[in-house]
N, C-alpha and C positions, 0 to 999 in steps of 0.2 A: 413510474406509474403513479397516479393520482390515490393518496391514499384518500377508504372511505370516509375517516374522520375529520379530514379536512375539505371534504366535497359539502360532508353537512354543516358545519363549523360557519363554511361560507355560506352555505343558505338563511342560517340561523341569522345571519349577520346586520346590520342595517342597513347597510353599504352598498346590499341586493338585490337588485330588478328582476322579476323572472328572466330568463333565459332557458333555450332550446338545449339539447345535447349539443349542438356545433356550437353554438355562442358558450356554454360551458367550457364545452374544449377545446376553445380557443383561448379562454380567459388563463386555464391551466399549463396551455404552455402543450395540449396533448399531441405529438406526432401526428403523423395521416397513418402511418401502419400501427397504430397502436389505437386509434378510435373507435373499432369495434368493440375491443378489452375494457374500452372506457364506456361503452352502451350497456354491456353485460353488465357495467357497475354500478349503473343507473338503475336498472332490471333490479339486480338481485337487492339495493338500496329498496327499492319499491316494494318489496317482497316482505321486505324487515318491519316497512311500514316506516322507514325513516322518511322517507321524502314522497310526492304523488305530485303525474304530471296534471294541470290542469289546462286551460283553454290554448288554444297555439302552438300542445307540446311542449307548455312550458313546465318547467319544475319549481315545487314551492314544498315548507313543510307542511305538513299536514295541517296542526293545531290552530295555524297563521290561518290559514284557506276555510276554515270552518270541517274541514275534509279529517276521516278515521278508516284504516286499511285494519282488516278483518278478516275472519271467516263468516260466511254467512250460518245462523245455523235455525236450522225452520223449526216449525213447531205442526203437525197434522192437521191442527187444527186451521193453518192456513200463516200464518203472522209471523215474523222470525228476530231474530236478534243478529247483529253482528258483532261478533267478540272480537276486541282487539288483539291484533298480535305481539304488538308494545304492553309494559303493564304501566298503570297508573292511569290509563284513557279506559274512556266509557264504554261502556254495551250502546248497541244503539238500535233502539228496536225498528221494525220495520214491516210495515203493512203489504198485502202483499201487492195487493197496485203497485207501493215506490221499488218492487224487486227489478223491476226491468230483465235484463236477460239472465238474471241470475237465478240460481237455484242450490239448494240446500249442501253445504261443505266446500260452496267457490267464495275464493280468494276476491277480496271487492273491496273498489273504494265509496265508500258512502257520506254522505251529505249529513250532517247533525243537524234535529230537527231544530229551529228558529228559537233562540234562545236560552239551548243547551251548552253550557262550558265544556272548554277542550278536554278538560281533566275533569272526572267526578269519580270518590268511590264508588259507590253504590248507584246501580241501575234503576231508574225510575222511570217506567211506562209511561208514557204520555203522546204526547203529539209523535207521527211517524217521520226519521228519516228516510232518505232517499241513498238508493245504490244509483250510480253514476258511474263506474266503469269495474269490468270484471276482470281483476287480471289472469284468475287462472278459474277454466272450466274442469271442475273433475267428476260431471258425470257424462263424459262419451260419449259411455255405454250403460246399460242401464236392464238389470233382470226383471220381469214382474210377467201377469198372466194376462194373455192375449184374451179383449173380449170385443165382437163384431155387434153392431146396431143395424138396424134397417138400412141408416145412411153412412155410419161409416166406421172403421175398426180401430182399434186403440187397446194400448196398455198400461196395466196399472200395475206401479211397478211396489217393488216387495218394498220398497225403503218407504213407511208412514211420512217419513218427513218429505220424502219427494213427492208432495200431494195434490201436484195436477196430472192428468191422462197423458200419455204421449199418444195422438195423433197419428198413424198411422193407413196411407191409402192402397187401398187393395193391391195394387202391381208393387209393394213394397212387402207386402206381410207373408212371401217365401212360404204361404200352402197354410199359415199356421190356424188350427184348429183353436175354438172359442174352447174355454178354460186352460189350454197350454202351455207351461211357462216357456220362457222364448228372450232372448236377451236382443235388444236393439240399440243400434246407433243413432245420438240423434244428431238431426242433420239441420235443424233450427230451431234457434234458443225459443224459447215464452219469449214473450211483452206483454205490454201492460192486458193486454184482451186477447190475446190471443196463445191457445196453450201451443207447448213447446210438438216440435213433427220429428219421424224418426224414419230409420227401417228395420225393421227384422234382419239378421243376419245367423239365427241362431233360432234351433227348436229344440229343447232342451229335455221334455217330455212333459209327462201328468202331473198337474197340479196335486200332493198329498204324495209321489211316492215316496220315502225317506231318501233315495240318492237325490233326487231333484230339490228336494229341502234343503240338502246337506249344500250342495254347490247354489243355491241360492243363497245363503248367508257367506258364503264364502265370496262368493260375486258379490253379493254388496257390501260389504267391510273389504272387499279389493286385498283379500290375504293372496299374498304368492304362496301358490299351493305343488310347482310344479319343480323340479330343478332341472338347469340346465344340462344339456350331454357336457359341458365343460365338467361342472359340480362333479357328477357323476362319475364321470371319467378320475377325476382326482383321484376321488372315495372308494374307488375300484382299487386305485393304486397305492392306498395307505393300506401296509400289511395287519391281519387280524388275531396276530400273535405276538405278543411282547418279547422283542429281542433282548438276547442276553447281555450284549454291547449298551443298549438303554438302560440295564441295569446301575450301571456300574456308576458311582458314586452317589445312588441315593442309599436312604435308611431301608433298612430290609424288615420289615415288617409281615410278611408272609407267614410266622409262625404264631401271629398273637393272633386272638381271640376279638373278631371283628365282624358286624352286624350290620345289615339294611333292616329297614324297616319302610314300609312304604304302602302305596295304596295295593289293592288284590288285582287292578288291572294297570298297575303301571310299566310302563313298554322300555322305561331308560330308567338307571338307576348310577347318579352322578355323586351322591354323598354315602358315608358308611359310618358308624361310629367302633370306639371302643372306650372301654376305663378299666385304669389299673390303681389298685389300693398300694400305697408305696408303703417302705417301712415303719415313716414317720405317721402314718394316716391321713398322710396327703392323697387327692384323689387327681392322677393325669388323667384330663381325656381329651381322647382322640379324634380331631372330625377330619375323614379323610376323602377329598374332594377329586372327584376326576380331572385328571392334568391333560385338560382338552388342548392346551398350548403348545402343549407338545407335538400336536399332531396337526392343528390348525396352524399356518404359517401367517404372519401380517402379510394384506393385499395378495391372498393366491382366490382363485374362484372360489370356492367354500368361506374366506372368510368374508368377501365384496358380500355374497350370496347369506350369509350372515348375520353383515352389520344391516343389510337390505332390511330382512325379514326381524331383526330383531328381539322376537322372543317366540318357542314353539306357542302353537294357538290347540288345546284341550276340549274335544268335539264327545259327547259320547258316543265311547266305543271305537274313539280314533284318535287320531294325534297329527295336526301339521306342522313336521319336526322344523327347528332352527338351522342344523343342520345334519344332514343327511343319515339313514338310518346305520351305512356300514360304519358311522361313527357313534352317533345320538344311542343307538341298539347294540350296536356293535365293541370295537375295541376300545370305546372311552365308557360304556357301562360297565359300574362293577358289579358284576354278575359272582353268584355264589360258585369258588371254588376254583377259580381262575386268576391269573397272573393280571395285572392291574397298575400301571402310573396311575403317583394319583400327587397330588398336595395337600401337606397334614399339618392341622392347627392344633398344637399340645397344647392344652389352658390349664394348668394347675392348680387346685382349689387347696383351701384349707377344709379341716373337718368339718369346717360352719359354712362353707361354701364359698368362700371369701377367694376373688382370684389372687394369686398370687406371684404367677408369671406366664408369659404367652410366648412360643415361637412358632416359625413356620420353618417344615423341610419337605426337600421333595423324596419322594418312598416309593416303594414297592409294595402292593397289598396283594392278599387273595383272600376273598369277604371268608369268614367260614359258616355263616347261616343267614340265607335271606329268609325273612318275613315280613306278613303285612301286618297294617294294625289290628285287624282281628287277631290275626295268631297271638301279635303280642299283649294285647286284652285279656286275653282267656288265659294266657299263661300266669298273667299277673293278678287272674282272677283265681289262678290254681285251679282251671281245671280240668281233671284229670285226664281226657281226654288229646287235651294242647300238651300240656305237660310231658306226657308221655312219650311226644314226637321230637324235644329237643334233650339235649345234653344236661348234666347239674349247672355246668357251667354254665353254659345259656342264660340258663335260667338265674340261676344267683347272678351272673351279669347285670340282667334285665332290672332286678329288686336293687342292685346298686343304683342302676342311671335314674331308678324312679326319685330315688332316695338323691338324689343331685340335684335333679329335673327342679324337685320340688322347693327344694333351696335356693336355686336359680330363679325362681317364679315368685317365692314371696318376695325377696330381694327388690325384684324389676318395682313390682306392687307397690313396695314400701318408698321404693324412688320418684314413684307416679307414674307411672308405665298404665295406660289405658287397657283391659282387657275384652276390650269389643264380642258377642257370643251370638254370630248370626247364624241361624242354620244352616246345612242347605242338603240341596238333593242328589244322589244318585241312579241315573237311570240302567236299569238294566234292559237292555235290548234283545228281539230274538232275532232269527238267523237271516229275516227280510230289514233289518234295522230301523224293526217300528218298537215303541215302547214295550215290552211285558211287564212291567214291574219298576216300583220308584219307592227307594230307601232313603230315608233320613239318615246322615251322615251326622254320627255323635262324635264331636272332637272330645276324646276320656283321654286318661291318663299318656294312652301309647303317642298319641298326635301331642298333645305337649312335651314331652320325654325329646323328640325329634325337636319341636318347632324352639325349645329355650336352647338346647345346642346349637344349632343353627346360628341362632341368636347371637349366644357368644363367640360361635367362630366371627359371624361377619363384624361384630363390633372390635372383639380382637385384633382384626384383620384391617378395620378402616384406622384404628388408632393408629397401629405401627405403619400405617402407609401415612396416616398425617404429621406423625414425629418426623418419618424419614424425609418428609417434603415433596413425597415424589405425587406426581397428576396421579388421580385417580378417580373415578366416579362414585359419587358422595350420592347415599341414597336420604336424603332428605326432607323433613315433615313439617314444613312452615307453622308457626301457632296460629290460630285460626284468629277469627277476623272478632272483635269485640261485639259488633252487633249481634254476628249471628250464634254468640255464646249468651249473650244476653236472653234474644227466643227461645235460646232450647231452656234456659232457666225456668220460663214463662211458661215452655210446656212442659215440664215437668211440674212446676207449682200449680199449674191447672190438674195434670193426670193428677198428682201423688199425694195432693195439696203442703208440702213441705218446700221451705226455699233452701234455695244452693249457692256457696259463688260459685260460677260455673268457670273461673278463671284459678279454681285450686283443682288440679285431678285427681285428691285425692279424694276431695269429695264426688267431681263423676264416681267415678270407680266405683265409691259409695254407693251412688245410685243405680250401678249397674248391678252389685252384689242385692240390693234392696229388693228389684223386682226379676231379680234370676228363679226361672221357671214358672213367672205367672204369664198369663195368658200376653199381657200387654208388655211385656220383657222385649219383644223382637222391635216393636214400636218404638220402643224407648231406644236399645240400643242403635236402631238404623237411624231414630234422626239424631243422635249424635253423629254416628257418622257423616248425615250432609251435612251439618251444623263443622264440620272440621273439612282443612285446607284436603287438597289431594295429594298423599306422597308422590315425588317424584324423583327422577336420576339429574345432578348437576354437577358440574363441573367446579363447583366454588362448595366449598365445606361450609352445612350449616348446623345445626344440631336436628332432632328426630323427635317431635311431640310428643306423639300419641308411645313409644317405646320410653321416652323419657332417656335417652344417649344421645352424648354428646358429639360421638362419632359412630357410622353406623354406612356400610357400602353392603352391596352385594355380591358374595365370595361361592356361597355356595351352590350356583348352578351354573356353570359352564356351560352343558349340554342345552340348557332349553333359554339363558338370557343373555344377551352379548353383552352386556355390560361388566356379569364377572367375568366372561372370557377377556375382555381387553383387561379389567384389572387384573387377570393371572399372567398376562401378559406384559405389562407393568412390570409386575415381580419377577418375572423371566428376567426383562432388562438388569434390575436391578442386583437380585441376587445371584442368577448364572453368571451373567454378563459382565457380571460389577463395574456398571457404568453408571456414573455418578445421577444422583438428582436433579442436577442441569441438565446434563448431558440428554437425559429421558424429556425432560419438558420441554426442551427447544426440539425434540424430536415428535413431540405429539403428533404435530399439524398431518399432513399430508403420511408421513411415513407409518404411523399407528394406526392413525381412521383414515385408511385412502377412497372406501367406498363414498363417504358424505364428506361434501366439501365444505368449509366454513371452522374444521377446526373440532376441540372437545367441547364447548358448550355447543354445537349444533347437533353432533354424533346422542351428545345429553338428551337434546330437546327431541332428537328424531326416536330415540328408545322408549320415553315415557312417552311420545303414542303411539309407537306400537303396542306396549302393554295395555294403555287405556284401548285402544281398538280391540286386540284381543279379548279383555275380559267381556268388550261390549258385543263382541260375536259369539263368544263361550253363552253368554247371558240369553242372547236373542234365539241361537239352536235350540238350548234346552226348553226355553220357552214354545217354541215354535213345534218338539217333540211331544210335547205337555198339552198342548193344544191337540195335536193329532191323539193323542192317546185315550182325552176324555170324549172327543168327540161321537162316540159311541154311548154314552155313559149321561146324554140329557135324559134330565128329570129325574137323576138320583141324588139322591140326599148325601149330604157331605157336612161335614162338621169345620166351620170358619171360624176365625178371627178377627174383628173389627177392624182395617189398619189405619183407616183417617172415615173422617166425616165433613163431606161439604154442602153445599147448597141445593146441590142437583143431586145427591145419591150418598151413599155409604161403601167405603172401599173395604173387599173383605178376602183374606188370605185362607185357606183349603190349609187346612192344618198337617194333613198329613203329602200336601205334595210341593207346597210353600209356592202356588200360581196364586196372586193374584186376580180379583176381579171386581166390577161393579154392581151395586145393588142402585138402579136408579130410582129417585125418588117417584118417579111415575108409578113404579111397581110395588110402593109402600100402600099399598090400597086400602086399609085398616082405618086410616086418619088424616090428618093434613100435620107435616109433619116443617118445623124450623130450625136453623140451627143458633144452635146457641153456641158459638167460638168460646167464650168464657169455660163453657162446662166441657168443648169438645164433643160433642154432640149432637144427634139431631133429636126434636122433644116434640111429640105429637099435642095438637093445642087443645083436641078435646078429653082424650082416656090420660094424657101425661106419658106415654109407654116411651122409655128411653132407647135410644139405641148410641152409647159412644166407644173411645178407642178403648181397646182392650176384650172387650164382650167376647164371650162365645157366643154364637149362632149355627142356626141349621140353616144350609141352604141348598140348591137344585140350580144345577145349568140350565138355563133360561136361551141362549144362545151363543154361538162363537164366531166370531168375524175373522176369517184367515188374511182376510187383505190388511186388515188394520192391527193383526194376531192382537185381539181382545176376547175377554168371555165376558158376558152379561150373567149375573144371579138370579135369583128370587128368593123371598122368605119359602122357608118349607116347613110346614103346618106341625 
């Protein structure tokens, strides 16, 4: 069989005249029973963005042809970009005339506009490319709210970036009533003028009730929500009692002194800790992780269904688990007071906190006290109350791990470890799953206490997996990009008026302790954040920015991210099995990740999006709950946050529920109002009255756009 690096090798070549698949496969020597395996190679070449066929079916590389394979990804306002799927090649923006049949998250070969280089870092807007062939359509199907006109009925669908109507003719639209949500097929793409036609196959109900929200985000982020009767069936047959035979050669740990801590409505509980003061005044502690491995087998349906779904997705007041509840809730939760496999990282400190040796065994637990972070706040807060309901032990426990925690934490600090401090919310629901109530979630002492263990089991854990040599998925934080550390230097000397090099973290840091608890703090820290790369999961070991480690994977959550499942799985190989390092790495391909084909770097790239899609449907719910909740609540007065200022308006954050929204400049009625970019700011030209980032304001819902899930502000007197 033709390998792929000699297909492109010889494209690249000089030597090379376009040719078709049959004139390729004949050049190579391919069989006739083997010319299909050589089309799918051609395919999945195309996919990668190595090669694009152009005029005759012939094949050329991209860069040569002026041609860039992508996603497309739109923008509401109508305009899109195509992101390469190769790195080092350009964004390539795009008008939406040159989209042709394409539409927002299809796979496209598009055309660089006249005079753009094949390669450029940075994206610069200018004249628009052209999409020129779609290789893959991924919206089908498509949810949004059926609305009828005099002449004719159409749906707008929930996704803002899918921002033309689909078309819809009566003997298609299956009875559905004007405001509906209603999910259709479409059955003809857009072009240039004419928007894309569908049909209804689906009435889903009322527009606002919280089930019809909930499976609208869920239909458009495309989360599998459902498990097969195979899954099922399995999950049935995995017993929910820890057998005595499973026992037998791990560490028996059932008699120490071992703790959850976790959120008040979390539904799986995959980590526990412990710590013991040894004779010397060394401090072991213990993170002891569910040994999901054990009971997930490589390539059975739960794991295919698994590596699928890739990480559970966190809905308020729900959960679409990873994998199945009689596992996820079940016998791989360690629940308070029950028999437990698990895998346990002993990381041995010195009195100063200093690690000073790490290993892993597999154990036997039985937690002896679940709690959440409040309990364990108030306990640490003493009071008397909390206090009351646990053990001495408990309790002097808990003042140990704080007393580690915090050792562990200046440590990271002093290394340059970033301490990013964004809010965020908690919605409490009532029994029809519409809003009651929205808490501020305070990360205090109990949530770091967890999050630095954690910390060191997974770094513990990535190093000894990179001494030993063996594959495993490297959770890695590329350093960010010079320019846009540069900007944020720019806007912080504009907010703070002080300069930074923004290329020492430990001067961020600096500025993140600088403006901790003022108003303009959440500002600051978020645009560091887009001002930094996005972690992801890879295949190749690189080091971790924003932690400041050298080595750093993800060990401890089995239950809700496959990517520690295969690395516990890895360590299965390695440490049960005692099959060499080779042995495991020539075995990756097919026999470890059988559900995605392509290998560990693909299983890598297919995981980071599904986290990135998850977080972006957890983001869009709660947004979309937050909308439904104040909508009752126009014309009351609400205390804001400045969080940018542009030309057209003022973006301002609801302090106590962290929704964004806009103040448009139309509605600044007072003056005529410019912005000044230097100050950040907008600056009225005849009173002077300021409005920039950082400001408290009072403001008033003005309106809220469900289709576009937007709220509009006003000043409020």
């Amino acid at each position: 069989m033709v390998e792929a690096k000699d297909l492109v090798k010889f494209l690249r070549s000089r030597r090379y005249s376009p040719m078709n698949a049959a004139e390729l496969a004949e050049h190579f020597g391919v069989p006739v029973e083997e010319f299909e395996d050589f089309k799918r190679l051609l395919h999945k070449l195309e996919f990668l963005g190595e090669i694009v066929q152009i005029k005759q079916k012939q094949y050329a590389i991209p860069e040569k042809v002026h041609l860039a394979v992508g996603r497309l990804r739109c923008s509401p306002r109508g305009y899109g970009t195509v992101e390469p799927v190769k790195e080092g090649y350009p964004e390539v923006y795009i008008e939406e005339e040159d989209m042709g049949e394409a539409m927002h998250g299809d796979l496209v070969v598009a055309r660089l506009p006249l005079g753009m280089p094949a390669r450029r870092r940075r994206r610069k807007r200018g004249s628009s490319g052209q999409v020129v062939n779609v290789l893959e359509h991924v919206n089908e199907t498509v949810i949004g709210t059926y609305q009828h006109t005099r002449r004719l009925g159409f749906v707008a669908p929930d996704d803002s970036c899918l921002f033309r109507d689909i078309y819809v003719a009566e003997e298609d639209s299956a009875g559905a009533k004007p405001g509906q949500k209603v999910i259709v097929n479409i059955t003809q793409w857009p072009s240039r003028h004419l928007a894309p036609e569908g049909t209804i196959v689906e009435i889903l109900g009322e527009e606002g009730d919280p089930w019809v929200d909930t499976v609208s985000v869920v239909f458009q982020f495309r989360l599998p929500n459902r498990f097969s009767p195979e899954v099922e069936e399995e999950a049935r047959a995995i017993p929910q009692l820890v057998k005595e035979e499973e026992i037998k050669g791990r560490l028996d740990l059932r008699d120490k002194l071992i703790v959850t801590i976790d959120p008040e409505d979390a539904k799986d509980f995959d980590d526990a800790v412990s710590l013991e003061r040894l004779k010397n005044g060394y401090l072991k502690l213990g993170v002891h992780i569910a040994d999901v491995s054990h009971y997930v087998k490589p390539d059975s349906p739960i794991d295919r269904e698994g590596s699928k779904r890739g990480t559970s997705v966190y809905f308020p007041g729900e959960v679409i688990p990873m994998l199945p509840e009689l596992l996820s809730a079940g016998i791989c939760s360690l629940k308070e007071g029950v028999d437990r496999l698990a895998k346990t990282a002993f990381l041995l400190y010195s009195p100063q906190g200093t690690l000073v040796s790490s290993e892993i065994q597999y154990s036997v637990i039985k937690v002896t006290k679940r709690l959440t972070y409040k309990e364990a706040s108030k306990i640490l807060a003493t009071d008397p109350e909390a206090t009351s309901k646990v053990s001495e032990k408990v309790k002097d426990l808990l003042f140990q791990m704080v007393e580690l925690a915090q050792k562990l934490w200046a440590k990271r600090i002093e290394n340059g470890a970033l301490e990013l401090d964004l809010p965020e919310v908690s919605l409490k629901l009532d029994e029809t799953g519409r809003v009651a109530g929205v808490e501020k979630v305070e990360r205090d002492i109990s949530h770091k206490l967890i999050e630095e263990f954690m910390l060191a089991a997974n770094e513990a854990v990535a190093r000894f997996m990179h001494e030993q040599e063996l594959p495993y998925f490297a959770r890695i934080h590329p350093e960010p990009a010079e320019e846009e550390m540069k900007d944020f230097a720019e806007f912080v000397q504009d907010l703070e008026q002080i300069k930074i090099d923004p290329f020492q973290r430990k001067g961020l840091q600096a500025v993140l302790k600088r403006v901790a608890g003022r108003p303009e703090a959440n500002q600051v820290n978020l645009a560091l954040l887009r001002s930094l790369k996005k972690a992801k999961y890879s295949d190749q070991w690189n080091p971790h920015y924003a932690l400041a480690m050298d080595y750093y994977t993800h060990f401890t959550s089995p239950i809700r991210r496959y990517p520690d499942l295969f690395d516990h799985r890895i360590l299965d190989h390695y440490l049960l099995e005692k099959r060499s390092p080779r042995e495991i790495r020539e075995s990756v391909g097919a026999g470890l990740a059988p559900a995605l084909s392509g290998g560990l770097a693909n299983l890598a790239e297919h995981c980071s999006f599904t986290e990135r899609r998850a977080d972006e449907a957890e983001r869009e719910i709660t947004k979309l709950k937050l909308l439904r909740y104040l909508e009752h609540r126009v014309g009351e007065v609400m205390q804001g946050v400045i969080t940018g200022v542009e030309e057209f308006g003022l973006f301002v954050q609801l302090k106590d529920i962290l929704l964004d929204g806009l103040i448009h400049i139309r509605n600044l009625v007072d003056d005529f109002y410019k912005l000044d970019r230097k100050r950040m700011a907008l600056i009225g030209t005849r009173r002077g009255r300021i409005f920039r980032i950082g400001q408290e304001v009072k403001v008033k819902i003005d309106h809220i756009d469900f289709f576009k899930r937007e709220v509009d502000f006003v000043l409020a007197k």
